[in-house]
matplotlib code that plots the C-alpha trace (Angstrom):
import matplotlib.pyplot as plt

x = [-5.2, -2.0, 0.2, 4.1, 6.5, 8.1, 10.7, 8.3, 8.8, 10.8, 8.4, 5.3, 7.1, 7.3, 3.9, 2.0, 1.4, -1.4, -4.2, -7.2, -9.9, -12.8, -15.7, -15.4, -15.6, -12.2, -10.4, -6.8, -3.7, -2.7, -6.0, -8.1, -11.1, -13.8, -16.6, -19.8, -23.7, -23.9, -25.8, -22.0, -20.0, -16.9, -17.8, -15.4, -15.8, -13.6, -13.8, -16.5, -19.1, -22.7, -22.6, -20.0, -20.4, -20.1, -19.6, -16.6, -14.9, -14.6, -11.0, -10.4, -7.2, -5.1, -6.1, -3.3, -4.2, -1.7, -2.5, -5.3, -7.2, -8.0, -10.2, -10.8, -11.5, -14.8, -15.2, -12.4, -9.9, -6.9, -6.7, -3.3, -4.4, -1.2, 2.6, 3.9, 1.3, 2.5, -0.3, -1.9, -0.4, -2.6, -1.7, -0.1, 0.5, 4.1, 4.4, 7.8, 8.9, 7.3, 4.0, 1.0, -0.7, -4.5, -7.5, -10.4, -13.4, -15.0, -11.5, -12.0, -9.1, -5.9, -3.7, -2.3, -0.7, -3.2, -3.7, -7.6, -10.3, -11.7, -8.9, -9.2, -5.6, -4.0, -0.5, 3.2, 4.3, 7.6, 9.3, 9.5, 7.8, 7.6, 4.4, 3.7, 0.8, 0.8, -0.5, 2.6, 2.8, 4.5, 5.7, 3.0, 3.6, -0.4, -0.9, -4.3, -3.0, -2.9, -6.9, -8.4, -5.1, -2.8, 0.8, 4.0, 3.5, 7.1, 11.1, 14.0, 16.8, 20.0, 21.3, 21.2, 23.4, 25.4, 24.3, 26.6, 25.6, 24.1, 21.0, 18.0, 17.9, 16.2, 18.0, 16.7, 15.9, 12.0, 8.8, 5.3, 2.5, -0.6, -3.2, -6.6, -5.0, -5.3, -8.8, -9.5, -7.9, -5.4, -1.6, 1.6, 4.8, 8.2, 11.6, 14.6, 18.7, 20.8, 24.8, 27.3, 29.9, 32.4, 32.7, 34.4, 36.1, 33.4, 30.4, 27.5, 24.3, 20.1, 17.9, 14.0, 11.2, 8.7, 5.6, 4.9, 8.4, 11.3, 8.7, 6.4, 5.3, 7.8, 7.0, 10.2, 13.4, 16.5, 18.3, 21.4, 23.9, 27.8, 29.4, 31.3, 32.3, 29.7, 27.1, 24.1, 20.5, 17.7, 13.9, 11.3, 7.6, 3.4, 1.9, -2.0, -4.8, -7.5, -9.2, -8.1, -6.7, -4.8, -2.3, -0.9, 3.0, 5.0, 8.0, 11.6, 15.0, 18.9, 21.4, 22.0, 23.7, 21.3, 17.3, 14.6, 10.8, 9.6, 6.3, 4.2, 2.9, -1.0, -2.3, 0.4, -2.3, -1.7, -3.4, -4.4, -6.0, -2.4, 0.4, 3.0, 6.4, 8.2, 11.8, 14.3, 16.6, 19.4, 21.3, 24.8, 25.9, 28.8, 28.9, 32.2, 32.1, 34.1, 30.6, 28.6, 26.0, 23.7, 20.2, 20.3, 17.1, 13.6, 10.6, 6.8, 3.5, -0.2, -2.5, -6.1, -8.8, -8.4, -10.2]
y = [148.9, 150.1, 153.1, 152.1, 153.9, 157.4, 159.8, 162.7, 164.7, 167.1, 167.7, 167.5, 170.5, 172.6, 172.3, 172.8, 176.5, 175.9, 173.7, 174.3, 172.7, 171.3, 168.9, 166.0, 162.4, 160.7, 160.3, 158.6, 160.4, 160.9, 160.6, 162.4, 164.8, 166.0, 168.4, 166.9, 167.7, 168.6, 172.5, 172.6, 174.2, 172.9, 169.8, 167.0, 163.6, 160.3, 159.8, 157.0, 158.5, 158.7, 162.3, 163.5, 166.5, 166.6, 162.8, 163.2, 165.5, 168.7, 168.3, 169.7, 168.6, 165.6, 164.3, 165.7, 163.5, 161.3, 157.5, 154.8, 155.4, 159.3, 160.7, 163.8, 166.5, 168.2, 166.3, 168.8, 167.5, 168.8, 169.1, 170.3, 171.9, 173.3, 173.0, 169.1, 166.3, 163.3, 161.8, 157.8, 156.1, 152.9, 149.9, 147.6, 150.7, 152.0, 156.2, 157.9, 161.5, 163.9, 162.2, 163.7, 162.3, 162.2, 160.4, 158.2, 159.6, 155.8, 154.8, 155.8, 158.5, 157.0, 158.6, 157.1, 158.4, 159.8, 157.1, 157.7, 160.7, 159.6, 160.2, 163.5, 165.8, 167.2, 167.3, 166.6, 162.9, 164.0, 161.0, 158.0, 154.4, 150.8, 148.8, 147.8, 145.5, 148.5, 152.1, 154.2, 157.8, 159.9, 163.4, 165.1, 168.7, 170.0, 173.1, 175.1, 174.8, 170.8, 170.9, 170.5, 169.1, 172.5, 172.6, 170.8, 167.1, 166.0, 167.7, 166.2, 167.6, 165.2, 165.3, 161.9, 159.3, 161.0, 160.1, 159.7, 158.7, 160.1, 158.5, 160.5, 159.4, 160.2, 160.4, 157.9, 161.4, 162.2, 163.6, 161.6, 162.3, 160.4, 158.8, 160.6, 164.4, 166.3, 167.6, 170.3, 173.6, 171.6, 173.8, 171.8, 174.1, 172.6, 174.5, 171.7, 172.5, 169.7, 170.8, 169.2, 167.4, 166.4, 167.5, 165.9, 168.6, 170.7, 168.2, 169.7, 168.6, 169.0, 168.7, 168.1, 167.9, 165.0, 163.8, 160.7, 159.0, 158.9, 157.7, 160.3, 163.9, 166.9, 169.7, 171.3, 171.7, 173.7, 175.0, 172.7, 174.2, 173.7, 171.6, 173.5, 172.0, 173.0, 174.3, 174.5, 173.7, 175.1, 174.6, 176.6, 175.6, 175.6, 173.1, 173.8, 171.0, 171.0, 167.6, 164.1, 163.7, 167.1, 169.3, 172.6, 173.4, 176.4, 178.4, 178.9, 176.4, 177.3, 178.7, 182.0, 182.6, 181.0, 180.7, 179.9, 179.8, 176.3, 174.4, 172.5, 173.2, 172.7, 170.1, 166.8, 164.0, 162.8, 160.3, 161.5, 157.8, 156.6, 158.0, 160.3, 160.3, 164.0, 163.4, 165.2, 163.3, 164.4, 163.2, 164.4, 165.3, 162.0, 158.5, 160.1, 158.6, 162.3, 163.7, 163.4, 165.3, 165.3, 166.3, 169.0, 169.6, 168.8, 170.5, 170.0, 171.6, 171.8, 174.3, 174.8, 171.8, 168.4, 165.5]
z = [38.6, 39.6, 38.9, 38.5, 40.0, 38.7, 39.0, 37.9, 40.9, 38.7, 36.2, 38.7, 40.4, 37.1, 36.2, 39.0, 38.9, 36.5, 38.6, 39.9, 41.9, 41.4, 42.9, 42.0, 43.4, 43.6, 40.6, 40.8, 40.0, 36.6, 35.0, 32.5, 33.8, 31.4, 32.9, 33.3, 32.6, 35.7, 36.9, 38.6, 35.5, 37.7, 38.4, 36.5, 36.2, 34.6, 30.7, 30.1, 32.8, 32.2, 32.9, 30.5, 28.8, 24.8, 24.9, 27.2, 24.9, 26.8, 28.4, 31.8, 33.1, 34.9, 38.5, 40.7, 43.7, 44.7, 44.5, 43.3, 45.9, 46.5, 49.5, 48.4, 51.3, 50.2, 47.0, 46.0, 43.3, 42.1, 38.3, 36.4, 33.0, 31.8, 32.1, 32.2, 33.9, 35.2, 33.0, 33.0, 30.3, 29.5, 30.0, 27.5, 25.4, 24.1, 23.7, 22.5, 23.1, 20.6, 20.2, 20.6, 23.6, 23.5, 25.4, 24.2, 25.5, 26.7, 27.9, 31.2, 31.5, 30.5, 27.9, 24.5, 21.4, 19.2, 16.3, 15.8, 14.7, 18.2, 20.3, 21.6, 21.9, 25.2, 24.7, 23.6, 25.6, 27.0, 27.5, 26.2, 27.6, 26.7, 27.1, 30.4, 32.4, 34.3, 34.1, 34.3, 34.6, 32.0, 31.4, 28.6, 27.9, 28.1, 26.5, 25.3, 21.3, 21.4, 22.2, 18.5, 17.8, 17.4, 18.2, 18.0, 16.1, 16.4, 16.6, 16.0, 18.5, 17.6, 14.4, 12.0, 11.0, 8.1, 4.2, 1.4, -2.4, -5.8, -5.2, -2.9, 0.4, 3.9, 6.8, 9.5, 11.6, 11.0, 12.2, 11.9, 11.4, 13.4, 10.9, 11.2, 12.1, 9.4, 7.5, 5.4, 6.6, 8.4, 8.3, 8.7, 8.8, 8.4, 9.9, 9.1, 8.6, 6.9, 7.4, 4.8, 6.8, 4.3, 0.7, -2.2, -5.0, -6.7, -6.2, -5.4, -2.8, -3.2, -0.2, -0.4, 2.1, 1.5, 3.1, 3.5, 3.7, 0.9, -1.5, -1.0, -2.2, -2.5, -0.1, -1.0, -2.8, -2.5, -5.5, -6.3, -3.9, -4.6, -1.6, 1.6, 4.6, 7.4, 4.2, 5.9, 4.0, 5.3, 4.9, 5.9, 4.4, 5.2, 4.0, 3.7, 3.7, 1.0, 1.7, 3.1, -0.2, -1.8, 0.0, -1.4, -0.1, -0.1, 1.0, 0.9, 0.9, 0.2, 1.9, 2.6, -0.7, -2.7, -1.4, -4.2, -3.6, -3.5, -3.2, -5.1, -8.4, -7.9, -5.6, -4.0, -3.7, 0.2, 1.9, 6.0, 6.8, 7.3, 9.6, 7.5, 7.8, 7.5, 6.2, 4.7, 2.0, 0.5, -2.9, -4.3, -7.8, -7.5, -5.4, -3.7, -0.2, 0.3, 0.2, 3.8, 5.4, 8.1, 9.4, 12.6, 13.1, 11.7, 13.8, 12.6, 13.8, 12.6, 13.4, 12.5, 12.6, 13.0, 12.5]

ax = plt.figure().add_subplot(projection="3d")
ax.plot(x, y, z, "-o")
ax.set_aspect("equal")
plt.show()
């Protein structure tokens, strides 16, 4: 099995300065360690191995040795736990910026994005990869939060494509939501800012928060807001899981001239089995094609348990 080439030299550079060593028989660069049963406490072994601790789940950092085939010098590897690893990707498996990346503990050490309860959570992928018959390394942010699933889910850095029209809709900027991440006690918080680009007479603009897509619940509303030229909407809301089904929301939306609480009134019925899509949408008070506006920014992050 091959690596394919990369221009990670960068980002291998900046994350160095959190590694440590540890014995271990050769494990190839980029891959998944675990600690093992072993009397060792140090001692780290592939994903999938016999002598895996807490069926492989106990994360201790990416293989730094360079190359498939690794001789290490006194059975000591070099493992990156923190900062951004040049991390396995597996083959025949697409990721995209923003995911979270995660390993399956019988998979033998390559990374994916986390679709399954099973896969467990090391990181933010930090670039984006088509599927390849080859195991290619990619940039993944690891970071102590993402272990149990903590920490950034998804951001949105460059604004959308603009909306116009009197009827809600979400711009085609979002954040998802892997299937199979959130349980009970499970806290999403959503920051976004929609900007007005283009405003026709005295119409006016509403901006909501849904999860799970344009057709799904209301997180949050702002008040109807009267249209300005560079009017900025902003959202700021916790969402907090109840079961695999029920979410509660709150928080705050508006401008800084006009802010309202917001939130749900009792539970939103959700469903966690599937990936949810975190969008904002927009609608005007008139179809006037004079009336445009624009996602900046969209930033999502769970903390607490996982499933």
């Amino acid at each position: 099995m091959a690596t394919g080439s990369s221009n990670l030299s960068a980002i291998r550079a900046q994350g160095i300065l959190d590694w440590f060593m540890y014995p271990a028989d050769a494990i190839p660069e980029g891959y998944v360690c675990v600690f093992d049963t072993t009397a060792d406490p140090r001692s780290v072994v592939l994903p999938g191995n016999a002598a895996q601790l807490n069926g492989g789940k106990a994360f201790a950092g990416i293989s730094m040795d360079q190359g498939t085939s690794v001789v290490n010098v006194d059975n000591q590897l070099t493992v990156q736990k923190l900062g951004i690893a040049a991390c396995a990707l597996k083959i025949n498996t697409a990721c995209v910026k923003g995911q979270t990346a995660a390993y399956d503990p019988a998979d033998g050490g390559v990374i994916v994005p986390r679709t399954s309860p099973k896969h467990i959570p090391i990181g933010v992928f930090q670039q984006s990869y088509s599927a390849s018959a080859y195991v290619q390394l990619v940039g993944v942010e690891l970071h102590a939060q993402s272990v149990g699933g903590s920490g950034l889910v998804g951001d949105v850095i460059v604004s959308s494509t603009a909306i116009t029209g009197n009827t809600e809709q979400a711009f085609d900027q979002k954040v998802t939501v892997p299937a199979a991440t959130l349980v009970a006690g499970s806290v999403l918080k959503v920051t976004g800012k929609v900007r007005q680009t283009a405003v026709n007479g005295t119409d006016t603009i509403i901006c909501r928060i849904r999860f799970g897509g344009l057709a799904g619940v209301v997180m949050g509303v702002t008040p109807t807001i009267a249209g300005a030229v560079g009017g900025l909407s902003s959202f700021e809301l916790t969402g907090t899981v109840r079961s695999a089904v029920a979410m509660t929301a709150s928080g705050f939306a508006g401008t800084v001239a006009s802010v309202q609480s917001t939130g749900s009134v009792g539970t939103l019925t959700i469903d966690t089995t599937v990936a949810n899509d975190v969008v904002a949408t927009v609608i005007f008070s008139s179809s006037s094609a004079g009336n445009t506006a624009v996602l900046e920014d969209l930033t999502v992050t769970v903390s607490g348990p996982v499933a």
